[in-house]
C-alpha positions in Angstrom: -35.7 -60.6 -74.8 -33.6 -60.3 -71.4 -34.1 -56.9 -71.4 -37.7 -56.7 -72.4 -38.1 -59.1 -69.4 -36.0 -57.3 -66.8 -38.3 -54.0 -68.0 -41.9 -55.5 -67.5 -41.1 -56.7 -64.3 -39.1 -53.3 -63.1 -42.7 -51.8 -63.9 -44.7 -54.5 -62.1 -42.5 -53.8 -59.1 -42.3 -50.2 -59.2 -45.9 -49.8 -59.6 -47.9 -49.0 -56.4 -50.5 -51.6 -55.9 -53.6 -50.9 -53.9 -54.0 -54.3 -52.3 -50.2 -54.7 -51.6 -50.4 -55.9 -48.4 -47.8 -54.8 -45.1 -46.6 -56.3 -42.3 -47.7 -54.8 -39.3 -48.2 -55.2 -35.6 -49.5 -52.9 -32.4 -51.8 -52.6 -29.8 -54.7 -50.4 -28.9 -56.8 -49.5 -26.4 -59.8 -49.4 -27.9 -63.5 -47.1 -27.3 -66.7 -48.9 -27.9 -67.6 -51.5 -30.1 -65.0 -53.0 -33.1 -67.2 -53.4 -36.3 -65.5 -56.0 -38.8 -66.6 -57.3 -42.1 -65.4 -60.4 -43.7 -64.2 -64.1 -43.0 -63.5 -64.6 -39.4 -63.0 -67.2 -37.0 -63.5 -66.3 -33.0 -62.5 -68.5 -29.9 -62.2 -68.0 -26.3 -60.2 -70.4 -23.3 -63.7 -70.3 -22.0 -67.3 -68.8 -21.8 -70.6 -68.9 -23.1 -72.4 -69.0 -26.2 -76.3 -67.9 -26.6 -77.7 -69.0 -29.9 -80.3 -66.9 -31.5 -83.7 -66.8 -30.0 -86.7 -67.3 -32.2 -84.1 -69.4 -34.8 -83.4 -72.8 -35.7 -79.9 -74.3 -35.3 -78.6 -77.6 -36.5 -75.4 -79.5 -35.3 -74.4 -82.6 -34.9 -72.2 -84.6 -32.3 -70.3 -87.8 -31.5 -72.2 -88.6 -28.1 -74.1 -86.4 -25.4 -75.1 -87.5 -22.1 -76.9 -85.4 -19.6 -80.3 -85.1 -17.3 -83.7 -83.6 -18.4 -85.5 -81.5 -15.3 -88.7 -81.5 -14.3 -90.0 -79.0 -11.8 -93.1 -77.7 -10.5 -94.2 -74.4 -8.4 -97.9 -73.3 -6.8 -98.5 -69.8 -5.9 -101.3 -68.4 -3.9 -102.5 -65.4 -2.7 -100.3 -65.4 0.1 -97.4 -65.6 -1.9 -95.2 -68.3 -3.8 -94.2 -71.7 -2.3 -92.7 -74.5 -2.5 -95.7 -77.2 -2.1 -95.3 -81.1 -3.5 -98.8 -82.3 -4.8 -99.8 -85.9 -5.3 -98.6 -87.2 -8.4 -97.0 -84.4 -9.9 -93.0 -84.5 -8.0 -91.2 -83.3 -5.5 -89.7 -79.6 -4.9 -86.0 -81.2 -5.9 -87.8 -81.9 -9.2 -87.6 -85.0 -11.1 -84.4 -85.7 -12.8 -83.8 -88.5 -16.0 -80.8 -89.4 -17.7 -80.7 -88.9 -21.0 -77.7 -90.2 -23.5 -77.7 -89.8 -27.2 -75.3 -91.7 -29.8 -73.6 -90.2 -32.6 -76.4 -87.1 -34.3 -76.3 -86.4 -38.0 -78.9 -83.6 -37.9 -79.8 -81.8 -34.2 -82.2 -79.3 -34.4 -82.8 -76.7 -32.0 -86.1 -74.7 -32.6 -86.4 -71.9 -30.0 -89.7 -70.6 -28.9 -90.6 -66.3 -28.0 -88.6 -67.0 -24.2 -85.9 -69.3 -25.7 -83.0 -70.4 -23.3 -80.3 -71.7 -25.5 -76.8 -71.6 -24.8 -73.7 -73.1 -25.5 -71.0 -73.2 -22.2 -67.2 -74.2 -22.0 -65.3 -74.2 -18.8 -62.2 -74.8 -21.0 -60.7 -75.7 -24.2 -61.7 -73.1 -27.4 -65.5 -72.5 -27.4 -66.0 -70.1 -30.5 -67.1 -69.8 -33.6 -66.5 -69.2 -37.7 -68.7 -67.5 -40.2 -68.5 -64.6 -43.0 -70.0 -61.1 -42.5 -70.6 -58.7 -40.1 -70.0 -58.8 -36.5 -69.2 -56.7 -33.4 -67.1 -57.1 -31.1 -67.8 -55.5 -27.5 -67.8 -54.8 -24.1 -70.9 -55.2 -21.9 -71.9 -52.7 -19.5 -73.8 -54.9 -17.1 -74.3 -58.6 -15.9 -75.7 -60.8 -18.0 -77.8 -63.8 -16.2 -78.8 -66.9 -17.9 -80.9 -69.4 -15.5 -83.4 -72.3 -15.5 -86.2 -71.0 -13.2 -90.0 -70.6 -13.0 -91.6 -67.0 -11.9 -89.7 -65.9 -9.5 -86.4 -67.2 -9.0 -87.1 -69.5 -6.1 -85.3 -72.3 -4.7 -85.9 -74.3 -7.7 -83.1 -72.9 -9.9 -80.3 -74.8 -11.0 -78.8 -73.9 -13.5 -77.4 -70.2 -13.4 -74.3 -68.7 -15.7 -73.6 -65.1 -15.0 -71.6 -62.9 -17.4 -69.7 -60.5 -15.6 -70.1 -56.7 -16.4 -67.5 -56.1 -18.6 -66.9 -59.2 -20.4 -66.2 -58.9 -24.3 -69.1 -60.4 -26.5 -68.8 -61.2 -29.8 -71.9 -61.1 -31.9 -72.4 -62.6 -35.5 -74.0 -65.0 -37.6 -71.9 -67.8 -37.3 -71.5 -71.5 -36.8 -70.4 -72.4 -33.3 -67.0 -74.4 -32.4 -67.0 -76.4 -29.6 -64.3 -78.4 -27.6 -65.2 -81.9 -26.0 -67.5 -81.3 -22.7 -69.3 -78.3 -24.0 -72.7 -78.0 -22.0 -75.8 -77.3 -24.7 -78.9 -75.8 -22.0 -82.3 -75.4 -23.5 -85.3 -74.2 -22.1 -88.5 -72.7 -24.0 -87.1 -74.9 -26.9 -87.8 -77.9 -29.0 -85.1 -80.5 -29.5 -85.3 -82.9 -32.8 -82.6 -86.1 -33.3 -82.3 -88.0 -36.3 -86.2 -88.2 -36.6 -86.9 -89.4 -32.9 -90.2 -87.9 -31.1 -89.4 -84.0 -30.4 -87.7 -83.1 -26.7 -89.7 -80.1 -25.6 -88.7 -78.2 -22.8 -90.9 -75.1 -21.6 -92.1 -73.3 -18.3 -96.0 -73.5 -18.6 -98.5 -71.8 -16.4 -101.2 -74.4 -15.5 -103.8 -72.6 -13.4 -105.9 -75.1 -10.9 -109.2 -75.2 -9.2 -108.8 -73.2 -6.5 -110.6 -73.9 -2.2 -112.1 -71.5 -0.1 -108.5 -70.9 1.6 -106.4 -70.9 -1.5 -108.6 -69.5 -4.1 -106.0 -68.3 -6.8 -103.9 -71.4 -6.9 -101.9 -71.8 -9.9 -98.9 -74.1 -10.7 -95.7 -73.7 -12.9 -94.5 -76.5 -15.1 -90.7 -76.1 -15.7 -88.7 -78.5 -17.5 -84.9 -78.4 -18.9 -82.4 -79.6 -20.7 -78.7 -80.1 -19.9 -76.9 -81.9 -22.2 -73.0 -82.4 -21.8 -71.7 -83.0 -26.2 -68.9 -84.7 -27.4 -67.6 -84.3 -30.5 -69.8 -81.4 -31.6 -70.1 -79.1 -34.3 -72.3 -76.4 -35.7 -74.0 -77.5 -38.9 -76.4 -74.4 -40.0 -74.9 -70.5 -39.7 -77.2 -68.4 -37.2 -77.2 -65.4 -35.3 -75.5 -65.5 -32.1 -73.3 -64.0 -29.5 -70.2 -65.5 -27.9 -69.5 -64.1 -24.3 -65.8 -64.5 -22.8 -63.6 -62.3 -20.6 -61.2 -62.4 -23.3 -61.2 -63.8 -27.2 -59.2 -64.2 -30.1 -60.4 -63.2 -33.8 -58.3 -64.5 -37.2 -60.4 -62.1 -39.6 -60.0 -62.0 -43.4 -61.4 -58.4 -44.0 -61.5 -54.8 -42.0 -62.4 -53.3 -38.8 -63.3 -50.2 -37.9 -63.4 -48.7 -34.4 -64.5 -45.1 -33.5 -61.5 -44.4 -31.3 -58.0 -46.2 -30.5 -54.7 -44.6 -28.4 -51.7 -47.2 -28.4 -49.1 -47.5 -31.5 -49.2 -49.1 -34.5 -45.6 -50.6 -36.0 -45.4 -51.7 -39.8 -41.6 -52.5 -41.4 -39.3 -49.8 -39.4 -42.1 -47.0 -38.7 -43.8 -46.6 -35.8 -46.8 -44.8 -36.0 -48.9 -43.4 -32.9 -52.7 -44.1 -32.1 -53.7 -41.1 -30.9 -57.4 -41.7 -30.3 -59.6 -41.0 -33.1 -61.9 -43.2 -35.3 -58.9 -46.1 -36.7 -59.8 -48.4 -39.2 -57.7 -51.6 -40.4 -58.0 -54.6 -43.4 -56.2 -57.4 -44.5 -55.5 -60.7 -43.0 -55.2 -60.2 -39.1 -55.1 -62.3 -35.5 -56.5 -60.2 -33.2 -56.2 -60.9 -29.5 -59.5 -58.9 -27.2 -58.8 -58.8 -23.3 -61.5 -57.1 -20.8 -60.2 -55.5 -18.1 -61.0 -52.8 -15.5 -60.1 -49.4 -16.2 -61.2 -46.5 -14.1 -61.7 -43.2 -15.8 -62.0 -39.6 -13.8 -63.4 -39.6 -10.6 -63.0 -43.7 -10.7 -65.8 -44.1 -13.1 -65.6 -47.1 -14.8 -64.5 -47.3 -18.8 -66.5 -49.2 -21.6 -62.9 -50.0 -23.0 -61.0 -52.9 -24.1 -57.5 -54.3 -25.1 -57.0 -55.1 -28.4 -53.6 -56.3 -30.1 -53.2 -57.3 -33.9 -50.8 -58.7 -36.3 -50.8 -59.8 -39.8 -50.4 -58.4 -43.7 -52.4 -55.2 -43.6 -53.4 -53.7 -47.3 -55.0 -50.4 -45.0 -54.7 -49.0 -41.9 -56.3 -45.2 -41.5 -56.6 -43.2 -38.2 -58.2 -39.6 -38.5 -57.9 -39.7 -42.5 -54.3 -40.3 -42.1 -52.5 -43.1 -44.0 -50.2 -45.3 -41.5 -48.8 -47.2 -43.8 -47.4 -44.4 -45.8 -44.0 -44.8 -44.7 -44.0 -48.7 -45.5 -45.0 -48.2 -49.1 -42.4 -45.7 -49.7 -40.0 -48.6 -48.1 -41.2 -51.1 -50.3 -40.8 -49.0 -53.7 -37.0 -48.3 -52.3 -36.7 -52.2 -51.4 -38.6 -52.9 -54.9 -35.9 -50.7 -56.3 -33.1 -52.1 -55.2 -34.3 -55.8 -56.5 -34.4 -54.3 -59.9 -31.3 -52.8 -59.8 -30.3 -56.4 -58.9 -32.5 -58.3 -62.0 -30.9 -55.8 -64.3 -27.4 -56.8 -63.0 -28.3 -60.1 -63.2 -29.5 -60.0 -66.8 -26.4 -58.3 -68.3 -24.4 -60.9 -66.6 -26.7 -63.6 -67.9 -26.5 -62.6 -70.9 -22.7 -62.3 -71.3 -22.1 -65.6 -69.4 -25.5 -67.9 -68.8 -23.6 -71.4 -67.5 -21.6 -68.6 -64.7 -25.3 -67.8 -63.5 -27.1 -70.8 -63.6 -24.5 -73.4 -62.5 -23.6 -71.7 -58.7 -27.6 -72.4 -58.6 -26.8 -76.1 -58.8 -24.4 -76.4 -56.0 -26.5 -76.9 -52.9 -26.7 -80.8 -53.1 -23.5 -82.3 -52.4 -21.4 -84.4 -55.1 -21.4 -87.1 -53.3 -25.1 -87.0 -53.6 -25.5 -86.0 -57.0 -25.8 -89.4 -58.6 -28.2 -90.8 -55.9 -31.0 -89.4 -58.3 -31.7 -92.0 -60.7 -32.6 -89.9 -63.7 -28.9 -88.4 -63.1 -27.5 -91.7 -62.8 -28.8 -92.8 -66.2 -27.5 -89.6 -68.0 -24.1 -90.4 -66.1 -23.8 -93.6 -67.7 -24.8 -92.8 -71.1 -22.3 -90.5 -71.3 -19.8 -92.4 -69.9 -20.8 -95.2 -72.8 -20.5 -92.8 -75.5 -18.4 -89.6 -74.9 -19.2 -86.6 -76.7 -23.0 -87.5 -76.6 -25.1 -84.2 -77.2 -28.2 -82.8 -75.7 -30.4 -84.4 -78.3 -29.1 -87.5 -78.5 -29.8 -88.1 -74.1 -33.1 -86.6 -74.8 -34.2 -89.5 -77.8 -32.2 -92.0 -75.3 -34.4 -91.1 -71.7 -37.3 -90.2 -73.3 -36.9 -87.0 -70.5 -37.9 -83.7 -71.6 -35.0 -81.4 -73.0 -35.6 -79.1 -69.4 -35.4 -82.1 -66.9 -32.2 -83.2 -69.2 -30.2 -79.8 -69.3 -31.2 -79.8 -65.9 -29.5 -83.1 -64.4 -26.3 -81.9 -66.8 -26.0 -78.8 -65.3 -26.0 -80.3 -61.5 -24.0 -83.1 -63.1 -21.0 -80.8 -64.5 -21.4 -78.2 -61.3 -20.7 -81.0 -59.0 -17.7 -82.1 -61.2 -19.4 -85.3 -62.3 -18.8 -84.2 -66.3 -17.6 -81.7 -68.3 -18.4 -80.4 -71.7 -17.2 -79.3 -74.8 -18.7 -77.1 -77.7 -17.4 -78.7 -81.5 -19.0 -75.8 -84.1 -22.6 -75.1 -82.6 -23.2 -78.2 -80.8 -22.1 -79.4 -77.0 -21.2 -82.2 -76.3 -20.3 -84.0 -72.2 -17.9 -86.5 -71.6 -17.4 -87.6 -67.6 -14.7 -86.5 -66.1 -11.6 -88.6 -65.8 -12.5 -91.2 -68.1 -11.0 -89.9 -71.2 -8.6 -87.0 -71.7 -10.1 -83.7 -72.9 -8.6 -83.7 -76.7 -10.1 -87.6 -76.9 -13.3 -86.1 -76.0 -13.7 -83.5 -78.1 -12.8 -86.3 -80.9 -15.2 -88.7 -79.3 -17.8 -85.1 -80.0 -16.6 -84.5 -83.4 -17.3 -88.5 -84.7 -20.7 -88.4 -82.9 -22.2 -87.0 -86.9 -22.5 -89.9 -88.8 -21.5 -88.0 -91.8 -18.1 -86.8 -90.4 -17.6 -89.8 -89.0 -17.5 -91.4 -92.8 -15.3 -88.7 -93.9 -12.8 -90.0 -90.8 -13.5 -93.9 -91.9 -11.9 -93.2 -95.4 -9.0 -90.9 -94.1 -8.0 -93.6 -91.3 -7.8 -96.4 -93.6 -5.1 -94.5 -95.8 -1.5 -94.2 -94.6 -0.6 -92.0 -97.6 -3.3 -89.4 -96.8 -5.9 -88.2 -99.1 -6.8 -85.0 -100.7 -10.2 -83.3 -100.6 -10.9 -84.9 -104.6 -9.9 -88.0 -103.4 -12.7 -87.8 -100.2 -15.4 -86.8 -103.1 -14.9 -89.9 -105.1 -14.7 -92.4 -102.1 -17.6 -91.2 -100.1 -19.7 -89.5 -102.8 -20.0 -86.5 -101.0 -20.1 -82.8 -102.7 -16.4 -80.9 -102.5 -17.8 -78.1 -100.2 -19.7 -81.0 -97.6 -16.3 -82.7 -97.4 -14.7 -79.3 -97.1 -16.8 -78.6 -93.6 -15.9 -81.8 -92.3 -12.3 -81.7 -92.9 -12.5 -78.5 -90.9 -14.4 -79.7 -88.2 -11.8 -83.2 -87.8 -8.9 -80.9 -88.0 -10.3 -78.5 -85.1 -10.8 -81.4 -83.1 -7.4 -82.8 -83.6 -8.4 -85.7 -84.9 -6.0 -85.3 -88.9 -2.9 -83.1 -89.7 -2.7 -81.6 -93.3 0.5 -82.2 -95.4 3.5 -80.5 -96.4 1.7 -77.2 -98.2 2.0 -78.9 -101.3 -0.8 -78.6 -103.8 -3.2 -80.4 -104.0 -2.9 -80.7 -99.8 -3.3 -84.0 -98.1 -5.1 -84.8 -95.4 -4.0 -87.9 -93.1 -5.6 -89.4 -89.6 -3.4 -88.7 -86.3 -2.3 -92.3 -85.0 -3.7 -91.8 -81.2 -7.1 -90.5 -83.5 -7.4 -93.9 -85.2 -8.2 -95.8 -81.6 -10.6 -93.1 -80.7 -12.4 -93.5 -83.9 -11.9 -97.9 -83.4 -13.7 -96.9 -79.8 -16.6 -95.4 -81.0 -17.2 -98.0 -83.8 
C-alpha cells in the first residue's frame, strides 16, 4: 500500500501542470495601454474618479456635509458679463449648506453633459470589480469644472489631470477613504426617498430692450458634497485618474511592448520589447513619469512592476517561465526521491518515523493537555492497559488516542511493550519493565484465570490439571501457559513428564495488584 502511495503521488508531482503557478517578480517599462481581464482591485494615494456619464450609480455613506451652488450669467450682444438682476443672486452665487445622515441607497442619475466625479486628496481612492479594464497613460490634460458658457469668473470648482497621468478604466465599484469629495453637475441626486437634488446649467433666454436685444441668462447650480464613510453599491463604468496606482489582479495582462527583466525562481529572463503578456495572481504597482524620446519628444510610456504566482508569462511567443518549470520537476524530483526514502524506512520501522514528529512540545508540557493527562493516569492505574481498552475508557477516537501515546512515550512520559500481537503502556518509572509486561499479560481475562489457579498451588500444576480446574480445552490452556511463561510470570518443572507449571513468587503480587 506504501508503495502504491509513494507511486501515485511521484506521478502527480512529476506531471507538468498547466495552471502550476510560479513565483516571479520584475519590472517593465511598458508602450501603450495594459489590457487585463479578471478580478481586480485598483487604488491610488490620491486622484480623481469620473463615474460614467449617461449611467446610474448607487452608494451609500455614514454622513456627507457640503454646499449646493447657485449661479447665474447674462450675455448680450456685446459680449458676456457678469450682471446681478433683482431677485435672482449675486455674481458670488448663492451658497447652502447641505448635510446628510447615514444613506442606504444614493443614487446618482447623470444627464447627456454629466459632471460626476469622485476626488481624494489622500488616503486610497480606487476601485474593485471583475472584467476588463485598461490601464493607461493620457496624452493631454484632462479638465473637470463647474462653469456656465464660457468659463468666466463664476467657476469654482476646477480639477485638472495632468498630461501623462495613468487612468485606469473599468466597470467597477468605487473605494473611497474618509473626506472623499462626490461633485455633480448635469445630474440628479436621490436619498433614501427624499425629493430629488437636481443640479444643471440651463439656458433661460429673456425679453430682450432696445439696447440689449439678445439677452439671455445661464442657470448653473452644483453640488459639492464632502462623504464619510462611503462605498460604491452598484458596479458601473468608470475611470480612475492618478499619477501613479496600484492593481492586485486575479487574471492576465497583455501589453503590446515591454523592455525591463523578468526574474522567476533563479532565472532571469530579459524584456526585450515586444508584445508581453502575464496571468495569475499579481500586485502590480503603475508610476507616470516623464520620459523624453529622440529629439526630446515626449513618450506615451509608463512604469510598471509586478509580483505574485504567475501560471504564464509570454514575450514574442517565447515561454519565460520555461526554466522555472524545468526547476520545479528537478525540485519535484528530489521530494520523491525523499517520499520513497521515507516509505521504505516507514515501512521497516513506523514508531522511528512517526515519533521524532512528536518531539516539538516539550515534556514538561506534554501533560498540560487534558486528554493526555487522562490517558496518563489510566495507565498509571492499570499498567499494561492496551489501545482498546483507553479507547472504550475516553470514549476518544482510536487516532486522537494513538496520537496522545505517541507524544506521551516520545517525551518519555510511558513506555510500551508488545505481549503476542497486542501493545500494551505502562508509565515510566512506576513499575519495573518485567512487572509490566506481566501487568500486559493478566490484562486477558482468560489468561488471567489460567494465572488464578496456577498461583493458588505451591506444588504446581500440569496442563491436565489447568483443564479440569478452569474448564478450558487443552490447546486454549496451552496458548496461555505460553503467553505467562514469556512474560515471566511461571517457571516449568524439572523436565519430568507430565511437566509442571508453578507461579514465580514476585509474579503472585503483580497478579494480587491487578485483582
Amino acid at each position: 500500500m506504501r508503495v502504491l502511495l509513494v507511486v501515485a503521488l511521484s506521478l502527480a508531482l512529476l506531471a507538468p501542470t498547466a495552471s502550476a503557478a510560479y513565483p516571479v517578480e520584475g519590472q517593465a517599462r511598458v508602450m501603450g495601454p495594459v489590457e487585463m481581464h479578471g478580478a481586480h482591485d485598483a487604488s491610488a494615494p490620491a486622484g480623481l474618479i469620473d463615474l460614467a456619464h449617461g449611467k446610474a450609480f448607487s452608494f451609500s455613506w455614514a454622513h456627507a456635509r457640503g454646499v449646493l451652488v447657485d449661479r447665474y450669467r447674462e450675455s448680450t450682444r456685446t459680449g458676456i458679463q457678469d450682471a446681478p438682476s433683482a431677485g435672482v443672486g449675486s455674481p458670488d452665487g448663492d451658497k447652502t449648506d447641505i448635510a446628510f445622515d447615514a444613506a442606504k441607497d444614493a443614487r446618482v442619475v447623470c444627464g447627456p453633459s454629466c459632471l460626476a466625479v469622485l476626488v481624494a486628496d489622500f488616503g486610497s481612492l480606487g476601485e474593485r470589480g471583475e472584467g476588463d479594464a485598461t490601464l493607461a497613460r493620457t496624452t493631454a490634460p484632462i479638465v473637470f469644472a463647474t462653469s456656465t458658457v464660457g468659463q468666466g469668473p463664476d467657476t469654482e470648482f476646477v480639477q485638472t489631470v495632468p498630461a501623462g497621468s495613468l487612468s485606469f478604466a473599468t466597470r467597477g465599484i468605487p473605494t473611497l477613504p474618509p473626506g472623499a469629495k462626490l461633485v455633480l453637475l448635469n445630474a440628479t441626486l436621490a436619498i433614501d426617498g427624499r425629493a430629488p437634488l437636481e443640479t444643471f446649467v440651463r439656458d433661460e433666454p429673456r425679453s430682450g430692450t432696445p439696447d440689449q436685444p439678445y439677452l439671455r441668462q445661464w442657470h448653473t447650480r452644483y453640488l459639492e458634497l464632502t462623504l464619510e464613510g462611503a462605498q460604491g453599491a452598484t458596479s458601473t463604468p468608470l475611470t480612475l485618474y492618478a499619477s501613479q496606482a496600484r492593481v492586485a489582479l486575479q487574471g492576465d495582462l497583455a501589453v503590446a511592448s515591454a523592455t525591463g527583466a523578468l526574474l522567476s525562481g533563479s532565472e532571469k529572463r530579459a524584456l526585450a520589447g515586444g508584445a508581453f503578456a502575464l496571468g495569475g495572481a499579481l500586485a502590480l504597482d503603475a508610476r507616470s513619469e516623464e520620459e523624453s524620446g529622440p529629439l526630446g519628444a515626449t513618450t506615451h510610456g509608463f512604469d510598471l512592476a509586478f509580483q505574485g504566482q504567475a501560471v504564464d508569462a509570454s514575450q514574442g511567443g517565447a515561454d519565460l517561465l520555461a526554466g522555472a518549470r524545468v526547476e520545479r520537476v528537478k525540485e519535484n524530483a528530489l521530494l520523491v526521491g525523499a517520499l520513497a526514502i521515507l516509505a521504505v524506512a516507514a515501512a521497516l520501522a513506523p514508531r522511528a518515523i512517526v515519533i521524532p514528529f512528536y518531539t516539538r512540545i516539550a515534556p514538561s508540557r506534554v501533560l498540560s493537555h487534558p486528554s493526555r493527562a487522562h490517558l496518563h493516569a489510566l495507565i498509571q492505574r492499570s499498567p499494561g492497559i492496551g489501545i482498546a481498552d483507553l479507547v472504550r475508557e475516553t470514549s476518544l477516537r482510536r487516532i486522537v488516542v494513538r496520537h496522545h501515546l505517541h507524544m506521551l512515550e516520545a517525551s518519555g512520559h510511558v513506555r510500551s511493550a508488545k505481549l503476542g500481537g497486542r501493545r500494551g503502556f505502562q508509565v515510566v518509572g512506576a513499575v519495573s519493565t518485567l512487572d509490566a509486561t506481566r501487568a500486559l499479560a493478566l490484562r486477558d481475562p482468560t489468561r488471567r484465570a489460567v494465572a488464578l489457579v496456577l498461583a493458588g498451588s505451591d506444588e504446581g500444576l500440569t496442563q491436565r490439571d489447568l483443564v479440569a480446574r478452569t474448564g478450558l480445552s487443552q490447546r486454549l490452556v496451552s496458548y496461555h501457559l505460553q503467553r505467562l511463561e514469556q512474560a515471566g510470570f511461571l517457571e516449568k518443572g524439572d523436565g519430568s513428564l507430565p511437566r509442571r507449571y508453578q507461579a514465580l513468587r514476585d509474579a503472585r503480587q503483580v497478579l494480587a495488584a491487578a485483582e
